[in-house]
C-alpha positions in Angstrom: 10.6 14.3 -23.6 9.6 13.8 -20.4 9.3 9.5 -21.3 12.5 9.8 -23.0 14.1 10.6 -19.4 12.1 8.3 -17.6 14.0 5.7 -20.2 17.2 7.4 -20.0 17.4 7.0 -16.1 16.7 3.3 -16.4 20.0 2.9 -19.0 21.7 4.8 -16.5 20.6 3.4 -13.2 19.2 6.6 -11.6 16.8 6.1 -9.1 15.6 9.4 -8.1 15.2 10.9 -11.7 13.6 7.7 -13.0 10.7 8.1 -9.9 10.8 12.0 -10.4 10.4 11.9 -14.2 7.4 9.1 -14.2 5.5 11.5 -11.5 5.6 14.1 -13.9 4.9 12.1 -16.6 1.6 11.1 -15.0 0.9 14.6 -13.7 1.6 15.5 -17.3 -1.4 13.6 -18.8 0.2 10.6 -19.8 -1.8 7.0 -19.1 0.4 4.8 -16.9 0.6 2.5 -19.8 2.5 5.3 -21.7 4.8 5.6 -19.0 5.3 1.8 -19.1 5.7 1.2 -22.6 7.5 4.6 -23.6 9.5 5.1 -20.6 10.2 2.1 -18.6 9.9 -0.9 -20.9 11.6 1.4 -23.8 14.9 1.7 -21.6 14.6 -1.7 -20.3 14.7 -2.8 -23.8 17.8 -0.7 -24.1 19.3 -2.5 -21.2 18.4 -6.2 -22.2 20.4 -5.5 -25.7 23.7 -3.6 -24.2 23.5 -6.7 -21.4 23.3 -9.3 -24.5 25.8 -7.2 -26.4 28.6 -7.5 -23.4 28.0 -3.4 -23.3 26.8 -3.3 -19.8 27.9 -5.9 -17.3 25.3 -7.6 -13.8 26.5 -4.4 -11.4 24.8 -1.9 -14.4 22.0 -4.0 -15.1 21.1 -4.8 -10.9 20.9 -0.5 -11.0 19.0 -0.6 -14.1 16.7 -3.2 -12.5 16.1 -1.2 -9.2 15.0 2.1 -11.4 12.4 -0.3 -12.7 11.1 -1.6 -9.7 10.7 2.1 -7.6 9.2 2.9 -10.8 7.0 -0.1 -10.9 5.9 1.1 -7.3 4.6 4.3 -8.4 2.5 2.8 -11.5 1.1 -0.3 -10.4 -1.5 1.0 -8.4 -2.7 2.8 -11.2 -2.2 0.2 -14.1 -4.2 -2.8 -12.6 -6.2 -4.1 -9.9 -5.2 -7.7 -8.9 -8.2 -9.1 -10.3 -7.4 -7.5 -13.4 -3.9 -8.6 -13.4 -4.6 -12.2 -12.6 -7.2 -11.7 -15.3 -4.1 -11.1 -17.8 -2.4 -14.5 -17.6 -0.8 -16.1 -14.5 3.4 -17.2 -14.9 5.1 -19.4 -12.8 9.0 -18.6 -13.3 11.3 -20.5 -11.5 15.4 -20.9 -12.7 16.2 -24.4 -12.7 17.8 -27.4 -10.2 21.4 -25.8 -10.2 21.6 -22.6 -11.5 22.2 -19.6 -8.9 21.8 -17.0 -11.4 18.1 -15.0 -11.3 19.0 -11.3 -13.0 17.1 -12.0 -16.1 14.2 -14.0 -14.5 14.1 -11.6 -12.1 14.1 -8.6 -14.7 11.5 -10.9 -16.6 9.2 -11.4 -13.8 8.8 -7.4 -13.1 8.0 -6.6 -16.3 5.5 -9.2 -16.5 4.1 -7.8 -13.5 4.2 -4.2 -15.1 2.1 -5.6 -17.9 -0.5 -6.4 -16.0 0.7 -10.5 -15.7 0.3 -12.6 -12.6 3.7 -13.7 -11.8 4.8 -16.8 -9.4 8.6 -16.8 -8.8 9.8 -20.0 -7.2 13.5 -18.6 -7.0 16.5 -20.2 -7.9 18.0 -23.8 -7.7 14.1 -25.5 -8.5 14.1 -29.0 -9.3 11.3 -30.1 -11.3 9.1 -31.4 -8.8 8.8 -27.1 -7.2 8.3 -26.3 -10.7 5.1 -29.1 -11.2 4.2 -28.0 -7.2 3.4 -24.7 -8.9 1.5 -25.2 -11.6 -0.6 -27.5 -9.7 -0.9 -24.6 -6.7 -1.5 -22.2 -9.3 -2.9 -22.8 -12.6 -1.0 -20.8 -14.6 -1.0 -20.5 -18.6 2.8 -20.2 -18.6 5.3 -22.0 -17.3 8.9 -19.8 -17.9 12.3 -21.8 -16.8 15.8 -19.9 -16.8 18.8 -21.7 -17.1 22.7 -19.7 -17.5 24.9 -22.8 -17.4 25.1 -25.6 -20.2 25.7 -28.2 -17.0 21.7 -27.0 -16.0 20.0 -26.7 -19.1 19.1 -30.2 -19.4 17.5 -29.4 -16.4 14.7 -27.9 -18.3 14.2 -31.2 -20.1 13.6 -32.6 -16.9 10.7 -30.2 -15.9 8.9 -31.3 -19.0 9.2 -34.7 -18.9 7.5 -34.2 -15.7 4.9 -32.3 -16.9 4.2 -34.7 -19.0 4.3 -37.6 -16.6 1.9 -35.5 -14.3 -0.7 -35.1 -17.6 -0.1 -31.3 -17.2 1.9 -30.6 -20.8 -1.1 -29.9 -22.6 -2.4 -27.7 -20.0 0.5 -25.0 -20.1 2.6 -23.5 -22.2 6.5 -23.7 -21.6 8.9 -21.2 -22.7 12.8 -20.9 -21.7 15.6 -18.1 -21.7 19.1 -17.9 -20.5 22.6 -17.0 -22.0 23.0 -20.9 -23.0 19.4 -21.4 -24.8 18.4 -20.6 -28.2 15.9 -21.2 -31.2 17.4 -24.7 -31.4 17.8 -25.4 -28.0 14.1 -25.2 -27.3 13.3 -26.9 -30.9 15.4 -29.6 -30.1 13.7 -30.4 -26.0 10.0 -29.3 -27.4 9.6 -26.0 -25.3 6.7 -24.2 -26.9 9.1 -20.8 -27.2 12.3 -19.0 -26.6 12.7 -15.3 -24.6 16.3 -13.9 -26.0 15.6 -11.3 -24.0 12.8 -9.9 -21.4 11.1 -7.5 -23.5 10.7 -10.3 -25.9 9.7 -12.9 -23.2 6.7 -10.0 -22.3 5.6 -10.6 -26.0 5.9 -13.8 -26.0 4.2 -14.7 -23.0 1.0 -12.8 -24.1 0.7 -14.7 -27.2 1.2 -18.3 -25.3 -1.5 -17.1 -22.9 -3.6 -16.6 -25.9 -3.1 -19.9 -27.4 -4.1 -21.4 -23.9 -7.3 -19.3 -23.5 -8.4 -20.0 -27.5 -7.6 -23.8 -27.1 -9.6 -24.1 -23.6 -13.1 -22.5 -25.0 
């Protein structure tokens, strides 16, 4: 019951019951993953469909977002240390040379972070060259790009074709999201995978983390 609130609160934007309800959840007994996956990724989940389905609009899902991350607060300490989070998998999200728009990397790159992921966000408007700056910086398994416009979604092309150029392709895995991509979208530009939405780019990014690990030993 008490998970089934913490959920509810993130559907309905309330702060205070969302922080109250995961306290008493962990008071309660339950792990801090339990909280995560039954409470706070359970109502995101909620979220990211009514979003997609046009049945909650930016203002709802910004309030929805902001139960998430004062939730966040209150569990990360106790989910992870950093070494065991960068241990997970490390991310470099960026949203590409053009685009303005970072809700869904945004809501993306939290629960990444809840999950236990290392997560560098370059921001918004990154041409290719930030997003190969990265993943030279970092060394991350994952390289996530977000494009909302069909004028900067070639854009994502463009980071490719640099990793390419720089000999990095084959070091990372690349997976794109956004209201303009899809299945064929990322078939036809040879991105490794597609998020349609950010519980499924959490899934997603796990297994492409896995592919890198097994294909490195």
């Amino acid at each position: 019951m008490t998970l089934q609130k913490i959920a509810d609160a993130m559907v309905e934007g309330d702060v205070e019951t969302g922080k109250e309800m995961a306290q008493k959840a962990l008071d309660e007994g339950h792990s801090p993953n339990q909280v995560l996956d039954d409470g706070v990724l359970a109502g995101m989940e909620v979220v990211g469909e009514r979003f997609k389905n046009y049945e909650m609009y930016i203002p709802e899902v910004l309030s929805s977002a902001k139960v998430m991350h004062e939730v966040m607060e209150i569990l990360r300490p106790k989910l992870v240390s950093g070494e065991q989070a960068s241990n997970k998998g490390t991310v470099v999200l960026g949203t590409v040379e053009g685009d303005m728009h970072d809700i869904g990397k945004n809501l993306v790159g939290l629960m990444l972070e809840g999950a236990g992921f290392k997560v560098i966000d370059i921001g918004i408007d990154q041409p290719a060259k930030n997003f190969i700056e990265a993943v030279k910086k970092e060394n991350p398994e994952v390289v996530g790009m977000s494009a909302l416009l069909t004028t900067t979604a070639p854009k994502i092309k463009e980071v490719l074709d640099a990793l390419e150029a720089e000999g990095l392709r084959d070091k990372v895995k690349t997976m794109a999201g956004g209201a303009v991509i899809d299945q064929a979208f990322v078939d036809e530009n040879g991105v490794d995978a597609y998020g349609p939405s950010a519980t499924a780019a959490m899934e997603i990014t796990q297994q492409l983390v896995d592919e890198v690990r097994k294909n490195a030993s």
